[in-house]
N, C-alpha and C positions, 0 to 999 in steps of 0.2 A: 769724413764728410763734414764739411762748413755747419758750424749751427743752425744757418738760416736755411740751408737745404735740408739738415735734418730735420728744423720746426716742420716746414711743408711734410715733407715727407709724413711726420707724425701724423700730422693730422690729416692728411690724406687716408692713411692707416688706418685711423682711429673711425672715419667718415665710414669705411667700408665694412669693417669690423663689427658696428654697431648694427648694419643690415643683415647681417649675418644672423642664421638661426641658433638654436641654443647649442646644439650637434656639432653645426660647424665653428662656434665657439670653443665649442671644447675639443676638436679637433685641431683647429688651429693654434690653443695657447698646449694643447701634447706636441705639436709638431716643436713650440717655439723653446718647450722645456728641455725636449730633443740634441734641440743645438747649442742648447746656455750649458757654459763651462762651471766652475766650483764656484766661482764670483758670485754670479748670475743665481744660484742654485739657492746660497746663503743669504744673498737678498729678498730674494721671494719667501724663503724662509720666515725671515726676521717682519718683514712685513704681511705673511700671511699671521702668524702669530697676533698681532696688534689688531686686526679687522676683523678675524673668523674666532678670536677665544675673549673679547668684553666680557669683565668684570661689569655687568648691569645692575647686580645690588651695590656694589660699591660707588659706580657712575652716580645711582637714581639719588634722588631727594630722598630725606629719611622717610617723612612721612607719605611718600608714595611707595618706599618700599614696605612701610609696615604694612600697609593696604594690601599690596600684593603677597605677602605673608600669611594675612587673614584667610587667604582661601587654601592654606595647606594644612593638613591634618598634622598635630603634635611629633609625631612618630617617624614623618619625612622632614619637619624641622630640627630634631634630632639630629635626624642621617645630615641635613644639610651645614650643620653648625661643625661636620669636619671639614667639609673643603678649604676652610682658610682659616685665619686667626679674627678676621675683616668681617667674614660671615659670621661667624660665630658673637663677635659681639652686638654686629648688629640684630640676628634673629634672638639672644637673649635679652635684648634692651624690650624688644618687641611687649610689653607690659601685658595689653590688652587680648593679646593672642594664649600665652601662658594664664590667664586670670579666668579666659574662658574653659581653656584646655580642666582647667583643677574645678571649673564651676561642675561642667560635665562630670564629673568622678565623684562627685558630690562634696565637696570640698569647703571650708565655707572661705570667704575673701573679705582679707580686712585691707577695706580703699586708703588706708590710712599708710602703710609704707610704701615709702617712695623711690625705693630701692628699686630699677626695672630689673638688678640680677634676679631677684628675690623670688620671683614668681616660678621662675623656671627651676628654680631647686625646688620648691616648694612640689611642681609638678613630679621630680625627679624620685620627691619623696613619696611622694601621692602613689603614683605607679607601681613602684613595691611596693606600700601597703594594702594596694586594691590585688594584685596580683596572689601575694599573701592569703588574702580572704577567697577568692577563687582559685587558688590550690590547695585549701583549707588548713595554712600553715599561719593563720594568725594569730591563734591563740594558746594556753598552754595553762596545765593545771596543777590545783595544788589542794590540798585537805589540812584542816582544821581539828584537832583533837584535844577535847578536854571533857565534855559532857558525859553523861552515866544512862541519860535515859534520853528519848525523842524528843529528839527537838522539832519543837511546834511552830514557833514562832522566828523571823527573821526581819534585821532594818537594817537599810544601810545608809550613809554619809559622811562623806568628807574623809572618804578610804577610810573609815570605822564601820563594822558591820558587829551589830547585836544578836544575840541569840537566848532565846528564853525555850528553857528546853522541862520536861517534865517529874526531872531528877531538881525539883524546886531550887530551882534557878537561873541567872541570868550572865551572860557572859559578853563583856566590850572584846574585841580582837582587831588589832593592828593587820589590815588583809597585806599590805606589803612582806612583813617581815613574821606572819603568824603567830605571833604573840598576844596573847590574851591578857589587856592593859588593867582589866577588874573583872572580877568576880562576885557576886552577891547572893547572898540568899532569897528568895523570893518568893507567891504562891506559885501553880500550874500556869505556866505564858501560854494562853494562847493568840495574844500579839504582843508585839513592842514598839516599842517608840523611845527617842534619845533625842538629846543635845549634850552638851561639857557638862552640864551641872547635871540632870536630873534622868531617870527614867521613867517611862509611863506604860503599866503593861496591864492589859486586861486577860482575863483568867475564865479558868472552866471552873472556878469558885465563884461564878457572877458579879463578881469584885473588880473593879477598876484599883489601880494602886501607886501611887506615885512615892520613887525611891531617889536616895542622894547614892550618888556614885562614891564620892571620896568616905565616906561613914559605912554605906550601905546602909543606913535608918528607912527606914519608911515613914515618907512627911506628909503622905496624904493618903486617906483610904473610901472611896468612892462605891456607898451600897444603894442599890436601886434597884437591879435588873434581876430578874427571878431566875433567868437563863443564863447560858456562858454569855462572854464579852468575848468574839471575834475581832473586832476590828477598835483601835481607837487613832482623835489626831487630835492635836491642842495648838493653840496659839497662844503666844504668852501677850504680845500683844491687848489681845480681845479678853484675858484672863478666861479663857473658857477650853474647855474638855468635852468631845465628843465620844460616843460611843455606842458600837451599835454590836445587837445581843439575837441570843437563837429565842428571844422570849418575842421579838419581828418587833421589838422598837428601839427607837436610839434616842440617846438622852443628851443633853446638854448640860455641862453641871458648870460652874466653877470653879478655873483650877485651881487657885489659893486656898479656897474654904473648904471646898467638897461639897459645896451645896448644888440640892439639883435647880436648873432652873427651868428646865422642860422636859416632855416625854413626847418624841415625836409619834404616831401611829399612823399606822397606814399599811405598812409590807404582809405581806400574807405566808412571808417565809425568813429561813433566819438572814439576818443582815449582817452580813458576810464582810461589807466594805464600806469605812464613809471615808469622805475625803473634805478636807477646809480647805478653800484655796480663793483667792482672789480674782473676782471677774476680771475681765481685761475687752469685754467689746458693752456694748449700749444697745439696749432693747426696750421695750415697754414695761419689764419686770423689773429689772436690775441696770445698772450702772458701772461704767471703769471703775473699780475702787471697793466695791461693795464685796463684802466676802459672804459663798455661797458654799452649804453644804451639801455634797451628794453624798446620798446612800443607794447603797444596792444590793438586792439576794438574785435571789434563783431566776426570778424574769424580769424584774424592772429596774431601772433606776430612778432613784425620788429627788427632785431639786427640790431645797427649801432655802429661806433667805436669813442669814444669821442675822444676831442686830435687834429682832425684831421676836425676845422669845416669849411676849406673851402672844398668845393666839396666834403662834406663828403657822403657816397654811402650805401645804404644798405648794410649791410655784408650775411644775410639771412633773408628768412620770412617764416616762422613756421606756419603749419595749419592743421588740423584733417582733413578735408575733401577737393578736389579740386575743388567738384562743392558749396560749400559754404552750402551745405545742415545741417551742423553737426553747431552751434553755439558756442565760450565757452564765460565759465562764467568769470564774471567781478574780478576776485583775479590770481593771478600771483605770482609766486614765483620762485625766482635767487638767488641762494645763491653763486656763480663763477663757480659752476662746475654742477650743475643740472638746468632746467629751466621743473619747474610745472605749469599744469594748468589741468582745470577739465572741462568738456564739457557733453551732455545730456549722452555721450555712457561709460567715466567713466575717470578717474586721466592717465592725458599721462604726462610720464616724457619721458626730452631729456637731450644724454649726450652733454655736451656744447664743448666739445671740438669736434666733430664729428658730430653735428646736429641731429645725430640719434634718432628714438626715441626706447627707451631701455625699457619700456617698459608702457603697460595699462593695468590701475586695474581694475576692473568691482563688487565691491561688490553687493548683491541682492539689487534690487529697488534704484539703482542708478540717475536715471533719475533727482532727484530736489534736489539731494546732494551737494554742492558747497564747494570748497576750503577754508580752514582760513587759516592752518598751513603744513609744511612738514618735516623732519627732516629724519635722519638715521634709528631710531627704529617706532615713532609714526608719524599720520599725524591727525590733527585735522579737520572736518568734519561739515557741520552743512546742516539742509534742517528748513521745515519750523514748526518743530513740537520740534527737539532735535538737542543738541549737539551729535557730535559722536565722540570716540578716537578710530583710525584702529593703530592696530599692523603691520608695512609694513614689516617683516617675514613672516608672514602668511594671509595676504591681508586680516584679517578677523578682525570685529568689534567688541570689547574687551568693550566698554562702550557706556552708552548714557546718556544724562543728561536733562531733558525739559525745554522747554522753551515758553515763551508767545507768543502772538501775536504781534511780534515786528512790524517795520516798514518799509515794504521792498524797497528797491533799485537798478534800474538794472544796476545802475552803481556799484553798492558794495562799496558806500565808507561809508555807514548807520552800519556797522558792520564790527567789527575785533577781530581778536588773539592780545594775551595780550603776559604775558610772551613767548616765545619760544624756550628756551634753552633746557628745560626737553622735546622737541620732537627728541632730538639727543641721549635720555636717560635719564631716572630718576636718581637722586642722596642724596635723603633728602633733599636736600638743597634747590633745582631749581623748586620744589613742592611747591609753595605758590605764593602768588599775583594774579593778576590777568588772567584769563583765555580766556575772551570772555566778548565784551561789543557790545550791539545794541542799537539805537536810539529806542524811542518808540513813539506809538500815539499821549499821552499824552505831549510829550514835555521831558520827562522823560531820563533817560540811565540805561537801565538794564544791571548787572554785573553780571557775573559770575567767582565767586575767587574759588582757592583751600581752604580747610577747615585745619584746623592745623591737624598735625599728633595727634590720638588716646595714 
């Protein structure tokens, strides 16, 4: 056939073809498939190939591929990152999609690398480690042995954890590798406190007492309180030494001299815990900057304003219940702008700049739960069977981890949170060391570390 007969012809074809229903469409090109030889067969081929199988992430603009990425959940970007070499780099570039995936997991995100691989490993890593904690494979234990008698008292920082035990002494230990860095002589710890140079431990001799690590001397000895000394903190900064006693006051002394420089009153029971810590919000009492001391016993907790110790005055006093019926537990936690504590009925946080309380957690079977840790994303948990890690988005209990027959305490100072940086959000990094250490029967200190990433 002439070209120019065949053009007509085409299009004559083409004219009739297109009135055609879809049926008969597809009746017609079965009939035409029918009569096409090997030629005929391999071209249809070759160009059905090209119109029915687009590459459309590869075709599209990047940034309207990432958009459309945005709506696929982590776990089919995964799956999709095998179809090609093409896909795969483009859904791993995808930054903002990976940043959110590892936000969700509680993760924390530093906007500062610029690497778009980065995120999606990041998440890679995230996943086993969250996996890990809900098949309760994340953590792993270890024990401490050097003590003779009960140990009372426990500190930790900077993977050094202290132990002031009742066989009149104190012991630094290396929690990585269990080794015990010093040893010293001392009275009955019933707390402690550390830095590199010094120790500061208050006693069931009413004695506050400050010791050198490298001598083991004793360079300061603090008398005032008629009762034990449960709880002490100092700043070296401010030169000053808190401490609160079963006699229900807390004193302020000077930590160079030893001299007192106030005797707070007020608590109606022993004072179990104070804490010195830096405001960090702005209210009508207090200021960014201003350092405030809480103390706490058996139902309140007491604000007062350091700085300020002549006539220094309650600032507020914080309590769950007003007829004293509701108790809390002996752990406390101030980081400048929240103020935790947990009681039988469940976790009340207060906002510190306002006193308010913002709000109560009530997870199931709360009752014998007690505080270790608190943070932005997680809060750390323990009663007398497990550890527990709550996801505080969803007030709901994400892991648990067993534990022995420690040795309990109702003042809480037989048991503590270790690291605590990863309750503000996980990051690779701030997942290791230690987690959670209690004193045991035996004289013992059961550890519980993170386990290394898989």
């Amino acid at each position: 056939m002439e070209k120019k007969d065949f053009e007509a012809w085409l299009d004559n074809i083409s004219i009739t073809f297109l009135s055609l229903t879809d049926l008969q469409k597809n009746e017609t090109l079965d009939h035409l498939i029918s009569l096409s030889g090997a030629v005929q067969l391999r071209h249809l081929s070759n160009n059905l190939e090209i119109l029915l199988k687009r590459d459309f992430l590869k075709l599209l603009p990047l940034e309207l591929s990432f958009y459309l990425l945005k709506w696929l959940d982590p776990q089919t970007l995964l799956t999709c990152c095998l179809v090609s070499k093409q896909w795969n780099k483009v859904i791993s570039a995808c930054t903002e999609v990976w940043q959110t995936a590892c936000k969700n997991l509680g993760w924390q995100i530093d906007d500062s690398v610029q690497d778009p691989r980065h995120w999606k490993k990041v998440y890679l890593k995230a996943i086993l480690r969250m996996k890990q904690l809900k098949d309760h494979e994340a953590f792993e234990t270890s024990s401490l042995i050097g003590h003779s008698a009960r140990v009372y008292a426990l500190y930790y920082k900077d993977g050094l954890l202290c132990t002031g035990s009742d066989d009149l002494s104190a012991k630094l230990w290396d929690v990585s590798t269990g080794q015990c860095i010093y040893g010293i002589q001392t009275h009955t710890c019933a707390a402690v406190k550390f830095d590199e140079q010094k120790l500061v431990t208050g006693s069931f001799d009413n004695t506050v007492a400050c010791w050198e690590w490298s001598s083991g001397a004793k360079t300061q000895h603090f008398r005032g309180h008629t009762g034990a000394v449960f709880s002490v903190d100092y700043n070296d900064e401010l030169d000053i030494l808190v401490s609160g006693s079963a006699d229900f006051t807390v004193k302020v002394w000077a930590l160079s001299t030893g001299t007192c420089l106030n005797t707070l009153t007020g608590h109606t029971e022993w004072v179990t815990k104070v804490v010195l810590q830096k405001c960090k919000v702005k209210s009508l009492m207090h200021s960014p900057g201003d350092y405030i001391l809480l103390s706490a016993d058996k139902y309140e907790i007491k604000i007062w304003p350091i700085g300020r110790e002549i006539n220094c005055k309650c600032l507020k006093t914080l309590s769950v219940s007003e007829d004293r019926s509701i108790s809390l537990q002996p752990r406390l936690h101030f980081d400048g702008k929240y103020i935790v504590c947990s009681s039988a009925l469940g976790l009340y946080q207060w906002d510190f700049a306002s006193y308010d309380i913002l709000r109560v957690i009530k997870p199931p079977d709360f009752s014998n739960v007690s505080l270790l840790g608190f943070g932005e994303i997680f809060a750390l948990l323990f009663d007398n069977r497990f550890l527990y890690i709550m996801d505080l988005r969803t007030e709901k209990l994400i892991s648990r981890w067993p534990l022995p027959e420690y040795r309990k305490s109702k003042r809480g100072s037989s048991f503590l949170a270790g690291e605590m940086s990863w309750l503000n959000g996980l990051n690779g990094q701030n997942d290791m060391g230690l987690v959670f250490a209690t004193s045991m029967p035996d004289h013992s200190i059961h550890l519980v570390l993170w386990k290394e990433h898989g």
